[in-house]
N, C-alpha and C positions, 0 to 999 in steps of 0.2 A: 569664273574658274578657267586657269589656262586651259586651252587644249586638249594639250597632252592627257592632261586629268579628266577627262571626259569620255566616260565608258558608257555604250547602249544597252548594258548589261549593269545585274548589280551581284555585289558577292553570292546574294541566297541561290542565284542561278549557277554559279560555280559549285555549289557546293550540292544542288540537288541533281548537274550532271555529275560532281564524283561519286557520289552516292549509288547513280543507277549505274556508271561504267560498272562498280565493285561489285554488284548483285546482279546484273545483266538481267533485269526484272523488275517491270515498271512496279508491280502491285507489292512486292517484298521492299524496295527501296522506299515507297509509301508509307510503308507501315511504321522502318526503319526512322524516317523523317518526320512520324507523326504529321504526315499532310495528307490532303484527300487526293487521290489518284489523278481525278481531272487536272488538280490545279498541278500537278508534279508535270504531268504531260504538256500543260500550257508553258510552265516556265523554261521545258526544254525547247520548245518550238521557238522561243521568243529568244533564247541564247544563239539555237541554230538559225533564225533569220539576222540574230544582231552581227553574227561572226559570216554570216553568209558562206556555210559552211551546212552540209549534212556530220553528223556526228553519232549517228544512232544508225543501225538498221535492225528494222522492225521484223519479227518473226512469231510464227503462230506460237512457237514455242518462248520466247521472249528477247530479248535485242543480244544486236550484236556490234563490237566498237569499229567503223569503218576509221581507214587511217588519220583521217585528221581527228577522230577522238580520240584515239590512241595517243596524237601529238598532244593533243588538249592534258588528256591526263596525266601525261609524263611533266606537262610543265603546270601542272596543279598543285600536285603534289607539296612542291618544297614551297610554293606561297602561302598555300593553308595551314601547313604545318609552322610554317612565322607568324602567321598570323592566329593560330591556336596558342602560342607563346605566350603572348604579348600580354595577356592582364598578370602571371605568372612573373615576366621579365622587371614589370613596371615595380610590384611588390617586392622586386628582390632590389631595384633598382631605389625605393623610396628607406630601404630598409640597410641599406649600405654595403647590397652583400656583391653587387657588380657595379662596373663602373670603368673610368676613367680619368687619372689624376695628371697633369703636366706639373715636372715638380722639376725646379730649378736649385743647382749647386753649389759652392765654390770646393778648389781644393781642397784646404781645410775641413769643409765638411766629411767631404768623402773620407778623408786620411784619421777622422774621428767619429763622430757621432752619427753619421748616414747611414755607414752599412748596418747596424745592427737595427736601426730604424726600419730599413728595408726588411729587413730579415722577422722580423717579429710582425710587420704588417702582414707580408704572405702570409705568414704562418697563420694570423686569423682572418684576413682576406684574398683568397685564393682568389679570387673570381675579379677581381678589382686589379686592373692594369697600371702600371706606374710607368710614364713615358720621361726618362731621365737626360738632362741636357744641366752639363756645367755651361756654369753663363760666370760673368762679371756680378758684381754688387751693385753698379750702375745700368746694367741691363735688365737685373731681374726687378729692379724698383719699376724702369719701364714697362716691363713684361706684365706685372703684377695691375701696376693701373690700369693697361688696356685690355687688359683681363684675355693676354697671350699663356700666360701661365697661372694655376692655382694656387701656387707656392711654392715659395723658395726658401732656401737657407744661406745666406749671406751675414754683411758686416753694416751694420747699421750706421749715420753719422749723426741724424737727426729725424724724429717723428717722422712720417711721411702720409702726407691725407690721404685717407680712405686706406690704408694697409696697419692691420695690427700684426703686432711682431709677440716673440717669447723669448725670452734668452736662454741658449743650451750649452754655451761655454764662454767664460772668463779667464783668461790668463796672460800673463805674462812672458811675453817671448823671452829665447836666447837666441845662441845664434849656432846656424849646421857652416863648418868648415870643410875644407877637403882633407882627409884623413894625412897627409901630407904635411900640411898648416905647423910653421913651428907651435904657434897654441896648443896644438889638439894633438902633441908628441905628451909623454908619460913626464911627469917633472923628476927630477932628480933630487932625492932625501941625504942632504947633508948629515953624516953623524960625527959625534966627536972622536971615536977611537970604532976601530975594525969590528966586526962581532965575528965569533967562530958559530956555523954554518953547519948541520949536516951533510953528509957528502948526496943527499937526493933533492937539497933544499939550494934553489938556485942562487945565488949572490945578485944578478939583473933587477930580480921580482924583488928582494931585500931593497934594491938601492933606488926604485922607481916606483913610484904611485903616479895612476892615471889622472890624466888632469880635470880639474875643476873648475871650478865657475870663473868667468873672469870679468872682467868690466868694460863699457863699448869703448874707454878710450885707450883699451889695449890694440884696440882696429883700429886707430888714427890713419894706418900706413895700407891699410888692405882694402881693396876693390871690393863693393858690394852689387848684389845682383839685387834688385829690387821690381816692380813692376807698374804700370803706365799709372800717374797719378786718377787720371779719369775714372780707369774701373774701383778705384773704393779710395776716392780723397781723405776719408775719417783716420782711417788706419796710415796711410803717406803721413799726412803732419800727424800722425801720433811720433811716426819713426823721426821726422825729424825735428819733433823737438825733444827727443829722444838725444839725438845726438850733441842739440844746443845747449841739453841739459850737462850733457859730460864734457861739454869745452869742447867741441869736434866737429870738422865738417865732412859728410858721409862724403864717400869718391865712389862716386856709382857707378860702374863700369857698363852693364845692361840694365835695360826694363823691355821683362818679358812675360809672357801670357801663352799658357794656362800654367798654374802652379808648379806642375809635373818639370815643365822647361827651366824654369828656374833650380829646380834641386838638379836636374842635368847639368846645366853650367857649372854649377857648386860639382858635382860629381866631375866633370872636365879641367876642375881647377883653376876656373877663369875669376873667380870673387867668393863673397860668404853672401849667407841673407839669413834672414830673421823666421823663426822657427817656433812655434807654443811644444811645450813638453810632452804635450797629449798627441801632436803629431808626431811627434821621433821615437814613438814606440820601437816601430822593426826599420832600418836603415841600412841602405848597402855598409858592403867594408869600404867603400870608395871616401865617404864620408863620418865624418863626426860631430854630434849634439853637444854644445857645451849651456849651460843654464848662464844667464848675466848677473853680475850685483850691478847696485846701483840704478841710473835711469835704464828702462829700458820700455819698447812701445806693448801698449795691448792688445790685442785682439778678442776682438768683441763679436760672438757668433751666435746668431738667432734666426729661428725660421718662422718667418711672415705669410699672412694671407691676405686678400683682399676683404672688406668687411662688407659680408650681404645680409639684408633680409633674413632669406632664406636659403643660405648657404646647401652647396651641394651634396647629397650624402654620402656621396663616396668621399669626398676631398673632407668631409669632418670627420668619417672613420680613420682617414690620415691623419690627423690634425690632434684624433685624442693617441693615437698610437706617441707620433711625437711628443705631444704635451708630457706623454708619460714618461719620456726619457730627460724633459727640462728640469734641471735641479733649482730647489731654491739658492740663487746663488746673494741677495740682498744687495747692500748698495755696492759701490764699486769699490775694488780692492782699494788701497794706497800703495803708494810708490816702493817697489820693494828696498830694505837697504842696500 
């Protein structure tokens, strides 16, 4: 045994001087402790030669705590009381009610399926810590074998040993332009002859419908913002065969990292990128969601864990929280028209 770990004292002796500090009474802290009085007296002698230290003074009427028991007790206290936890901690700990999960993210997840994830776990594991860190799709597979993290939600490309995955979203991107983009302007509705109008009812809103879906080789001529092949290869060549499929070669202008930087660019007007519809729920006014016909890439989101034995209980209370929010989604779409 190190060292360090080598006490001339054992707990019962901590525990039979807190006992007499609190009753100041050898024969009442006895009774207290169901022990016989000699031996209560022998185990204090044998604590005060092991700390080399008086701790007690002795009085007709019964003891009294000299300063270093006082210190003793002061710093008794909060050990005992961790250590009176502990069979309590272990059962809440076997049982899923505390804990500590490292759960790994990609943007995507966060801008859909996470937070309400999150939000429904507290709600029925308060007591269970969720330590959150957006990673890559190539970091978290890392992360995940060397068992740095318990689980992530990323974009899968192929199996990966020892990690099982679920799938919790399938879709089909379009693409977010800058609200500026002649595409993402209102189209203009040709009609054959004039119509008469109300005078509250605008002629503009009459002559313009917002625009709709278009196709990627309407973006032949426009800069895309995309990001580092390395962090999720699957989803990259999905985009470009995405583009070979529409006769087109992307013009990639950046590749940036974390997600968020990429819709900033797109907000700065510097390119477009590729967007799933479940993402573009709420969107500045700076930019605009258009859906794609035609080729366009998919994005494939599932959260993986490492496969144990005996898997941890906190990180499976996690695992059925999410399980519970994975839709049966079946085999893979087809290519939309």
């Amino acid at each position: 045994m190190p060292r360090e770990y080598q006490f001339p004292f054992e707990l019962r002796h901590l525990v039979y001087f807190r006992e007499v500090a609190r009753q100041l009474h050898f024969r009442k802290a006895a009774e207290t402790l169901a022990v016989a009085q000699p031996a209560l007296s022998r185990a204090i002698a044998q604590l005060e030669t092991a700390l080399a230290a008086d701790l007690l003074h002795r009085t007709r009427r019964g003891v009294e705590l000299t300063p270093a028991g006082r210190l003793l007790l002061e710093r008794l206290e909060p050990i005992l009381r961790s250590v009176a936890t502990i069979p309590a901690d272990l059962q809440a700990l076997a049982g899923g009610e505390v804990g500590h999960v490292r759960v790994a993210f990609t943007g995507l997840a966060m801008a859909t399926v996470l937070p309400p994830i999150i939000r429904e776990f507290h709600r029925l594991h308060p007591r269970i810590r969720l330590e959150l860190t957006e990673s890559p799709t190539s970091a978290q597979l890392a992360a995940l074998q060397s068992g740095d993290i318990a689980c992530g939600f990323f974009h899968p490309d192929a199996p990966t040993p020892g990690v099982r995955t679920r799938v919790l979203l399938r879709e089909f991107n379009g693409v977010l332009l800058p609200s500026t983009h002649p595409l993402a302007q209102p189209t203009p509705i040709h009609r054959a002859a004039p119509r008469r109008t109300s005078p509250s009812t605008s002629p503009l809103k009459l002559a313009r419908r917002a625009p709709g879906a278009i196709r990627l080789r309407d973006l032949a001529d426009t800069p895309f913002v995309l990001f580092p092949r390395t962090h999720n290869p699957g989803f990259y060549d999905r985009i470009l065969a995405a583009f070979s499929s529409a006769g087109i070669a992307p013009r990639i202008a950046e590749e940036v990292w974390p997600r968020a930087n990429g819709i900033g660019l797109v907000r700065a007007g510097l390119g477009v990128t590729f967007m799933t519809p479940s993402e573009a729920q709420h969107l500045p006014p700076e930019v605009t969601f258009l859906p794609l016909k035609g080729p366009a890439p998919e994005s494939r989101l599932v959260f993986g864990w490492r496969q144990s034995v005996a898997p941890d209980p906190a990180l499976a209370a996690f695992l059925a929280v999410a399980g519970a929010a994975a839709p049966d989604l079946g085999p893979a779409a087809p290519t939309p028209p």
